[in-house]
Structures are given as C-alpha cells and as structure tokens.
N, C-alpha and C positions, 0 to 999 in steps of 0.2 A: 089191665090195671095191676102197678105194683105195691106191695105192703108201704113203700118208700114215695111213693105219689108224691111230687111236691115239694118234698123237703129237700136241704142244703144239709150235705153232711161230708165233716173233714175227716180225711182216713191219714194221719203221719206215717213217714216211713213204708211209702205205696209204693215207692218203685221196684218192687220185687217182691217177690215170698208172700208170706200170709197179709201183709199188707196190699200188696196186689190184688189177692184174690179178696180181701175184704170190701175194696173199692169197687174191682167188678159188680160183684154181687150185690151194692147195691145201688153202683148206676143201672142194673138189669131190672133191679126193685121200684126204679122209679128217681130215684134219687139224685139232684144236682152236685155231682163231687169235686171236692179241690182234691186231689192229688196232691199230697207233699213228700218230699225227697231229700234227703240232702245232695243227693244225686242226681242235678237236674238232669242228664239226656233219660236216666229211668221213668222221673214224674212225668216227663211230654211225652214217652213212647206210653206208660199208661195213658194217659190222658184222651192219647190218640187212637188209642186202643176201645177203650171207649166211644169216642164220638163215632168210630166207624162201626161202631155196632146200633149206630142210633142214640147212644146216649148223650147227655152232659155233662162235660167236667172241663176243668183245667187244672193245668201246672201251676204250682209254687212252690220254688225251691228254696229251700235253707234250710240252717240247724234250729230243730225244737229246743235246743240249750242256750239258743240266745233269744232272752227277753224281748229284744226289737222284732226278731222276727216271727217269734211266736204270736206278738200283738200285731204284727203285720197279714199274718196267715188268715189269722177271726178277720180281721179289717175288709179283706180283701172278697172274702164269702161273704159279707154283709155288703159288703157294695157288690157284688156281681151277680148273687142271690137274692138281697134281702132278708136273710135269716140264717143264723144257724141252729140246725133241728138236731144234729148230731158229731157229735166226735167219738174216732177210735181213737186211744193212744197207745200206738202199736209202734212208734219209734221206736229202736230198742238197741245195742251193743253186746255180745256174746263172750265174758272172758270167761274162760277155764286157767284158771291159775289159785295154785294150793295159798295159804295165807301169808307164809314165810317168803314169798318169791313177786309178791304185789310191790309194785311205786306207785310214788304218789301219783303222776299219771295215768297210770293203768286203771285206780281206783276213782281217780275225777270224772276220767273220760267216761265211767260203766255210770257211775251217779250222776254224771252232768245229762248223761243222753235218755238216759233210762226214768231217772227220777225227777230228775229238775225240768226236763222236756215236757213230761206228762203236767206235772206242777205249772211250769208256764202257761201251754197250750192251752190247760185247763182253767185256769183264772182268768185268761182274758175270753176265753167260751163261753164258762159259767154268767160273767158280768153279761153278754149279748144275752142268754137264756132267761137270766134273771128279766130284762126288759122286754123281753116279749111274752114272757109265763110257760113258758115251756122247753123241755129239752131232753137229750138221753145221752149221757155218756157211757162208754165205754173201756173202762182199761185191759189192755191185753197183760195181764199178768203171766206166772209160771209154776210147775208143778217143783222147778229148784225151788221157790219160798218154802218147802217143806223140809228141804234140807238135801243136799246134793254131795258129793266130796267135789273139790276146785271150783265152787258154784259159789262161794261166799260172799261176795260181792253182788255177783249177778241178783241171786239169789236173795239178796237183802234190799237190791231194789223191787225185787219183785212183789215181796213178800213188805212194800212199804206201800207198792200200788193198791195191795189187799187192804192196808188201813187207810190208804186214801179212799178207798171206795167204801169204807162204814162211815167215814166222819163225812165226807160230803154228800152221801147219801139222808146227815141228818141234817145237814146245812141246808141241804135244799128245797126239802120235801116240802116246806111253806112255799115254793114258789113253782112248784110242781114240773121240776128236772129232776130227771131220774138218773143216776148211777150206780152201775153195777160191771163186775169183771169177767173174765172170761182166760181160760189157761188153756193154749190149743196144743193141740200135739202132730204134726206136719213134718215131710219131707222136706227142709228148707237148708239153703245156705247155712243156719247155723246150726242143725243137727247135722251137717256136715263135714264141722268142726271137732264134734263129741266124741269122747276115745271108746264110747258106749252106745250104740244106735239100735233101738231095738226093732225087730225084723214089722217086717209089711205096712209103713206106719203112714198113714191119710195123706195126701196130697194136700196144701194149703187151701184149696178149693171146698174140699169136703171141711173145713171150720168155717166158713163162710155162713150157712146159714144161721147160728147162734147170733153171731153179731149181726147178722142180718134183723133177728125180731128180737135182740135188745133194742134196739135201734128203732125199731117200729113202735107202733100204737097197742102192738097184737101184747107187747110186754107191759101196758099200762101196770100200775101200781106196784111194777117190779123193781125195787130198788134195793141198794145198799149188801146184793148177794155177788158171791163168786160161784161159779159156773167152771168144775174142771174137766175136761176132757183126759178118759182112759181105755186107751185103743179107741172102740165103737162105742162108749159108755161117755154118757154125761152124766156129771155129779156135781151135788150143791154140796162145797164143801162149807164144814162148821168154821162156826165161827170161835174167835178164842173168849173161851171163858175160863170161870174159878174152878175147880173142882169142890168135890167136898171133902178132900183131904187137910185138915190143917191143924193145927193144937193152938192152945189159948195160953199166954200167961201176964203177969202183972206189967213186967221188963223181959225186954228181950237180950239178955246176956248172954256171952257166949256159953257158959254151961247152964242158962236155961236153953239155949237152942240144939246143945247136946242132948240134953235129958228129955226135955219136950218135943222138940221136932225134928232132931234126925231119925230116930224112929218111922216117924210118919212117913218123911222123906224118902227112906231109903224104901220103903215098902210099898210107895204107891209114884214111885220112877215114872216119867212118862217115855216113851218109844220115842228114839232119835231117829229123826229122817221120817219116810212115808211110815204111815200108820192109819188103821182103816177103823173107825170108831161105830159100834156098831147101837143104834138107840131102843 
C-alpha cells in the first residue's frame, strides 16, 4: 500500500530532473500520473518508465504557458482518472542573466513558463478540486526568491510562486484543497547551468519524498507553507511580515520622512539575499 493509493496526480515538467523523480515517486506511492512535458519523447519515456515498474501514467505534452493546453492537461486526468487529487508545479525555465543584459524575450519566456504556467495549470486544477472537495497542490519554488545575483527574474517568479501559495492557500481551505511549496536543491540540468554549484548536492530523487507527503493525506491540514531544502536540512521558511520597526506622524513629507523615519530605516536594515531569522 502506497501513501498515494488511488489518486490522480499531475507532475509538469516530468520529463527530466526533479520532475522526473517527483512523478516516479509517486507512481511508486500509488498514484495515477499524467506525465507532462513540453518535451514529448521525455514525458512517454517517463511514462513508460513508469508502467514498467507496474505503475500508471501517461504522456501529455505541451507548454503549461498556453491556456488551452493547461486546460487540456486537467481535462484529460479527469477523463482518464476521474479525479484530480494533485498537482506539482514544477515546470520551470532557468535564466542567469544580470538585469542590464535581459530582453523582452528572455524575461516572457522565464514568466510565461515559470509563472503563468503554474497560474494556468492551477486554475483549471483548482476548478476540478473545488468539485470534488478535495485536493493538494504543490509549487516547486526556489531558494533564488531570496535573492540571488543574475537570478532576478528567475527568482521573482519564484518568489511570486511563494505568494501564490499564501493566497490560494486562503482561497481554498473552505473547500478543503490544500496548497503549499517546496524549494529543492538537486543535481539537475539547471544547476548545471550555475557559475556557482555547491559541492555533494542531493540527487533529484532524494527531494522526492517532500512532495511525495505534501501530496498525501499523511500532510492533512498542511497548507499555505513553504518548505526549503538546505543541503540535508528541511525548513519552514517565514513568512513575510511587518516588523516592529516603524515611526508615526500626522503626513508623510519628505523631511518628515527624514527626521522621522530614516533614522529607523537606516538602523533596523534588513539583510539582502539569504538570511537565517532566528525566533
């Protein structure tokens, strides 16, 4: 018996890397998977990878950036399944480009695949979850949303996945689908891209099982968190709040914002890039 028993769950961007291993793991779990790709000979070699292990899945290929096909993908798990019980949104595009050297290309392509994909996918998801009263999404986010150098894009869909996963975590909890994300850290195709790799780092297999019990029952009343991966270490990272640093005044002019809150400002700075908050 697997945690995954039963269910229909879409994994984007499975033809390789941590999508791969996200999909194994959890047709191993039990679980009827669609395979998606934009890469169809990868999504049918998973696929087939799968059925020869015993499992169930199939191929569908296309881009999660186009609205047809993203409503095509859920359509297609509801008729071959009956249900979808989960989605990873693990499609994803990798630039390293500093901010003065971006096109408008380069910048669509990262937010059409990255953000708008997840966006699709998950609205025509959601709508099936909503009608059956249950569901668990997943977005695979990144530890660039904290702040990367050449990561500024990437990184800003990432870190737009992390607010997608508070607000639909509040949209849905009356209909009892769950969403929460996950930030892996893996040997893959795109840390193979990075001018920065740091030494011994997981195989996309070894982040499999997180999304494996988001994905499950075993996460019931788990929502609306992110989950980052550092080295061997899982962490719930915070969410953004207010601090208690701030000054009051009647208007806010420029020399009251001198006199009243650059003081405050400059003294109570927050750390750029990673920083480790301690409670």
């Amino acid at each position: 018996m697997g945690v995954l028993d039963g269910k229909a769950v879409i994994v984007t961007g499975a033809g390789r890397g941590l999508g791969r291993a996200f999909a194994l793991d959890a047709a191993q779990q039990g679980a009827s998977v669609v395979v998606n790709d934009i890469d169809a000979d990868g999504a049918e070699k998973v696929a087939a990878e799968i059925a020869e292990s015993g499992g169930q899945a199939l191929a569908s290929a296309g881009s999660v950036a186009d609205w047809d096909c993203a409503g095509e993908l859920v359509a297609r798990c509801l008729k071959e399944y009956g249900a979808v019980d989960g989605l990873v949104n693990n499609a994803g595009v990798l630039s390293l480009t500093p901010p003065w050297a971006e096109t408008e290309d380069s910048l669509r392509r990262v937010v059409e695949v990255n953000l708008l994909g997840a966006l699709f996918v998950g609205t025509h998801a959601v709508r099936a979850m909503i009608d059956q009263g249950s569901g668990s999404i997943v977005n695979i986010t990144s530890s660039a949303q904290l702040g990367l150098a050449t990561m500024g894009a990437y990184g800003a869909t990432k870190g737009a996945l992390a607010s997608l996963t508070y607000s639909w975590s509040i949209d849905l909890r009356g209909y009892f689908v769950r969403v929460n994300a996950y930030a892996p850290v893996a040997a893959t195709a795109m840390t193979d891209m990075s001018p920065v790799v740091p030494p011994d780092l997981p195989e996309p297999a070894d982040n499999a099982g997180i999304v494996t019990y988001l994905l499950s029952d075993l996460s019931d009343e788990i929502s609306g968190q992110v989950i980052q991966r550092r080295g061997n270490r899982l962490v719930v990272l915070a969410h953004p709040c207010l601090t208690e640093h701030g000054a009051d005044a009647d208007t806010w002019t420029v020399d009251a914002v001198v006199d009243g809150f650059d003081p405050v400002l400059r003294e109570h700075r927050e750390a750029v890039g990673y920083a480790i908050k301690r409670s």
